[in-house]
Structures are given as structure tokens and as C-alpha cells.
FIZADO-936955 format. One record per residue (C-alpha): residue in one letter; x, y, z. Coordinates in Angstrom, 3 decimals, decimal comma. Example, Ala and Ser with C-alpha at 12.3 -4.5 7.8 and 13.67 -1.06 7.14 Angstrom:
2
{'A' {12,300 -4,500 7,800}}
{'S' {13,670 -1,060 7,140}}
//
This chain:
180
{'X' {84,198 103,368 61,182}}
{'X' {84,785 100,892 64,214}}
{'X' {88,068 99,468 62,548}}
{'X' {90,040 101,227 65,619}}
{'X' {88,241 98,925 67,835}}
{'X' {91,081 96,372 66,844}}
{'X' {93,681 98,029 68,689}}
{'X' {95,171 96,859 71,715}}
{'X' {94,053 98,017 74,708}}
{'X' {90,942 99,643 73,324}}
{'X' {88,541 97,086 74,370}}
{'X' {87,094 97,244 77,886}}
{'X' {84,370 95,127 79,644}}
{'X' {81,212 97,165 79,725}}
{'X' {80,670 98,462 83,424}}
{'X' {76,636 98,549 83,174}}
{'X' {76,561 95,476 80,837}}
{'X' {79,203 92,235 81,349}}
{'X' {77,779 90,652 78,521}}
{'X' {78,925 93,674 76,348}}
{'X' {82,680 95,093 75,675}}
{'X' {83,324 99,001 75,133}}
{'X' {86,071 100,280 72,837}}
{'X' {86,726 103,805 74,453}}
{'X' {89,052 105,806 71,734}}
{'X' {87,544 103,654 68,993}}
{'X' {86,636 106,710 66,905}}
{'X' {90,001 108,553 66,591}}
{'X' {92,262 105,293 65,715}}
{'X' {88,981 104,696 63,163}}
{'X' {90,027 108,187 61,739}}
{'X' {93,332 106,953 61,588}}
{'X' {93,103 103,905 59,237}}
{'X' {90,378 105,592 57,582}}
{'X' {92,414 108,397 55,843}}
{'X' {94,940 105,818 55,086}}
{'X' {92,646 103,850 53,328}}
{'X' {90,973 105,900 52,084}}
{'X' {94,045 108,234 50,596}}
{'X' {95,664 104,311 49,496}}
{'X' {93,041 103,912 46,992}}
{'X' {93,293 108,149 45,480}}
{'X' {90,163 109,714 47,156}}
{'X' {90,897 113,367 47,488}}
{'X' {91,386 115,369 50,735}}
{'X' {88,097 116,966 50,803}}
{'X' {86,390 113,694 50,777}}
{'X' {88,651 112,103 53,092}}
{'X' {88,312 115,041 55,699}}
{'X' {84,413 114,289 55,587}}
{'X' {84,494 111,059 56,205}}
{'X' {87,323 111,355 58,279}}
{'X' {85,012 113,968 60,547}}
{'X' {81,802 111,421 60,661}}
{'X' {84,442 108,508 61,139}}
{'X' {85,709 110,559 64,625}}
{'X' {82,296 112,134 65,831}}
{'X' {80,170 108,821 64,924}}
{'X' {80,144 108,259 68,505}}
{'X' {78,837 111,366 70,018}}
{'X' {75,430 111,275 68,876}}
{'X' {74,575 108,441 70,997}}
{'X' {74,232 110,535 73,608}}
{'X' {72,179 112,913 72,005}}
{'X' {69,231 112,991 73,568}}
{'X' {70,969 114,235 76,785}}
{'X' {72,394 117,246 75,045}}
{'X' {72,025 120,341 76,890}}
{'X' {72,537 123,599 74,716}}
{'X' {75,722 124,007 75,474}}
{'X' {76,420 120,263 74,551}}
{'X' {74,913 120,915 71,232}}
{'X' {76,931 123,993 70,226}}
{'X' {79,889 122,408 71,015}}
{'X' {78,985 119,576 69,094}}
{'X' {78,012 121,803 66,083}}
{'X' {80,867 123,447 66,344}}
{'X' {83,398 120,197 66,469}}
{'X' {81,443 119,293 63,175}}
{'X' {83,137 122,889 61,616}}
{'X' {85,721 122,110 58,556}}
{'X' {87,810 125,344 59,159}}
{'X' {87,923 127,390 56,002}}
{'X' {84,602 125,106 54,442}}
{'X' {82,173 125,914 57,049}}
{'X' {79,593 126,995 54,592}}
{'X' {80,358 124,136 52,082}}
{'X' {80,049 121,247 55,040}}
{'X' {77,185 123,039 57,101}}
{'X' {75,193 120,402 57,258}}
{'X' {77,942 117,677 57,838}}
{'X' {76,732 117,117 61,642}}
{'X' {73,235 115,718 59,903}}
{'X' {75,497 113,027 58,500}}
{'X' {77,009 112,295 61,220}}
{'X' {73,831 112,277 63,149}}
{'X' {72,304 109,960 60,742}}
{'X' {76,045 107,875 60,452}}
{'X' {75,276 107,268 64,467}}
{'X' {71,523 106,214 64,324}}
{'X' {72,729 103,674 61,545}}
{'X' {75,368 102,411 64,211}}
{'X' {73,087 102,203 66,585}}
{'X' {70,453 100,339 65,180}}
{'X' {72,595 97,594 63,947}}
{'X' {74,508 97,498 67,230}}
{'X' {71,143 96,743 69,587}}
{'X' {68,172 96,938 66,657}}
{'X' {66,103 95,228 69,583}}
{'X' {66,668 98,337 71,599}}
{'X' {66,751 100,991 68,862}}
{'X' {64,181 103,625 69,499}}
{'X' {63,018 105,159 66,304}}
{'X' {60,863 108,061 67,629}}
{'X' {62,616 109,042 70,525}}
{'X' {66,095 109,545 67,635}}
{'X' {63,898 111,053 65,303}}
{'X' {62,799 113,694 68,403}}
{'X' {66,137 114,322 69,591}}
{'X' {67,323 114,594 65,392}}
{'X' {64,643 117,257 65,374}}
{'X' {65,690 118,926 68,873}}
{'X' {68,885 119,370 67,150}}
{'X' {67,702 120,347 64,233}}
{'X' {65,690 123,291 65,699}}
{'X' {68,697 124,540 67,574}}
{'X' {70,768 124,518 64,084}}
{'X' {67,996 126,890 62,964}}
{'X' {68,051 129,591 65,895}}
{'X' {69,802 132,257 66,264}}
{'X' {71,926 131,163 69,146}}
{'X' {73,746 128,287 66,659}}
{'X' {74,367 131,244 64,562}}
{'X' {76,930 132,096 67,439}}
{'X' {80,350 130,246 66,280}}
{'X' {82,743 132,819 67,398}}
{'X' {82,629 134,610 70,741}}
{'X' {80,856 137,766 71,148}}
{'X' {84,735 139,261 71,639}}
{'X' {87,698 138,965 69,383}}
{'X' {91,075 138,722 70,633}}
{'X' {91,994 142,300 70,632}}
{'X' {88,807 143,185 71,709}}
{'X' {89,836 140,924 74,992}}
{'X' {93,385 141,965 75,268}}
{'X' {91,843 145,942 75,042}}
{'X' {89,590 145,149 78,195}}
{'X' {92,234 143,657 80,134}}
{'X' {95,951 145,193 78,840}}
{'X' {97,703 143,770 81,689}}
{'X' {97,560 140,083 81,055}}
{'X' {99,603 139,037 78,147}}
{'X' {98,204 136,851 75,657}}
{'X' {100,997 133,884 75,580}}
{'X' {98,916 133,273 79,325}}
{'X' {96,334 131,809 76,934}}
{'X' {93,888 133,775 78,698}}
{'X' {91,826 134,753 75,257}}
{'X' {91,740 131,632 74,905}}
{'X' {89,936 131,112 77,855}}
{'X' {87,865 133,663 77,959}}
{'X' {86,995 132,804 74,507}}
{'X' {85,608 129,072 75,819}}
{'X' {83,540 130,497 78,386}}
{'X' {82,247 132,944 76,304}}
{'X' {81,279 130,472 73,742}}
{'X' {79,431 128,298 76,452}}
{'X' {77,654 131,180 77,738}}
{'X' {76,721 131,733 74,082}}
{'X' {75,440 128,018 73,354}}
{'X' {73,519 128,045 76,710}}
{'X' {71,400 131,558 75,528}}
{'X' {73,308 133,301 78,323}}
{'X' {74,933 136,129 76,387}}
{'X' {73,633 137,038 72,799}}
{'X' {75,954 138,131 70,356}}
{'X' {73,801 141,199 69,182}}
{'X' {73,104 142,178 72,961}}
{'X' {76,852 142,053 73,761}}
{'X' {77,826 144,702 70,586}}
//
């Protein structure tokens, strides 16, 4: 998973820590050399797509603890596999759990156990309301384009509206079942 830190230019001094180097991007070259590993020695596409997924999200757990709702449906919904979303519902637990590995062998003299296993469980508990339920906006595209006929869509306006609406969702703003 932190392969990509090899490329050029990734590495960075640390700006709250001199003594440490950051590898901003790491992740996605990561991906990279994973699935061509990984599809180098036969592993099938559905496997490589999940480890692909934790290989390119590992990172954004650290900041878990932080999360706002919004931050976590976003999150949860980055963790989708389109067309296997029921199959791979749970795949942002192993990515969660990918991340606390990585970060207790990065700084285990640092590595708060509790305070991961809190924020695993804040997570956790907004997985299980109704609000996570909420991957698709409250409006569809047509439903968008019949509300405002004189913008066309090539604008990328449902789009838009579509991202804010999905925010709105994730921060309990609008509810899906109070917006039908």
C-alpha cells in the first residue's frame, strides 16, 4: 500500500514535524502498482478492485476522528463499488481497519487505541442510521431538469445540484423521505 511513496517528487518534508517526510499522492500511484501486481500474478478483477479501493482510501481514515457528517458520507460513499454496492457494503470497515494497522506501525508510540476504537464506532453508528441510507440525492436528474427546464443539462448543473444535495443529505439537513 505505500509502494507509490517511491515516486519522484512524492516525498515532502513534513511541515509540523522536520524529523518526518510526507508522501502526498502516495495512495493513488499505490493503486497503480497494486493492480499491476496484483493482475501480473492472475488475481481476478473483483479482488483487485478491493484491494485496489483500500490501497487508494488507506489514507483517509487517519483523519477520522475529525469527520463531520458530511465528511463521513462522502467517505462512505467513495468506498461504493458501482454495480456491487451490496456485495462490498462493508468494504469501508476494511479500509478503516487497513488505516489503524498503518497507523500503529507508523508511530505505535503514539497510536491511540481507544480514541480509534471511538471514532471506528462513531462511524459505525452513522453506517447504521438512516441518513447513510441516503446514497443518491433526494432528486433524480429529470426530476431536476423538470424544476428548472431552462438550464440545459450539458451546463452540468444536475450535477451540481446533485453534490449539494448529497451534502445537505450527509449533514441531516434534508431527509430523503421528507423531501418525497
Amino acid at each position: 500500500h505505500d509502494f507509490g511513496k517511491m515516486k519522484a517528487g512524492i516525498q515532502q518534508p513534513n511541515e509540523n514535524d522536520p524529523e518526518r517526510m510526507s508522501y502526498l499522492g502516495h495512495e493513488d500511484e499505490s493503486a497503480l502498482i497494486s493492480e499491476s501486481v496484483l493482475k501480473s500474478i492472475g488475481i481476478g478483477k473483483n479482488e483487485r478492485d478491493i484491494v485496489n479501493q483500500v490501497v487508494s482510501l488507506h489514507m483517509e481514515p487517519h483523519s477520522a476522528d475529525q469527520w463531520s457528517n458530511k465528511a463521513r458520507g462522502k467517505f462512505l460513499r467513495r468506498t461504493k463499488m458501482p454495480g456491487k454496492e451490496e456485495e462490498h457494503k462493508d468494504l469501508w470497515k476494511y479500509i478503516f481497519y487497513h488505516a489503524q494497522a498503518d497507523a500503529m506501525s507508523s508511530n505505535p508510540e503514539n497510536y491511540d487505541e481507544e480514541g480509534r476504537q471511538n471514532t471506528f464506532n462513531q462511524l459505525n453508528e452513522y453506517v447504521e442510521s438512516p441518513v447513510a441510507e441516503q446514497v443518491k440525492p433526494v432528486l433524480d436528474g429529470n426530476e431536476v431538469m423538470t424544476l428548472i427546464p431552462e438550464l440545459h443539462p450539458k451546463t452540468g448543473f444536475i450535477r451540481d445540484i446533485n453534490a449539494v444535495l448529497l451534502e445537505m443529505q450527509n449533514e441531516g439537513v434534508v431527509d430523503k423521505e421528507v423531501a418525497k
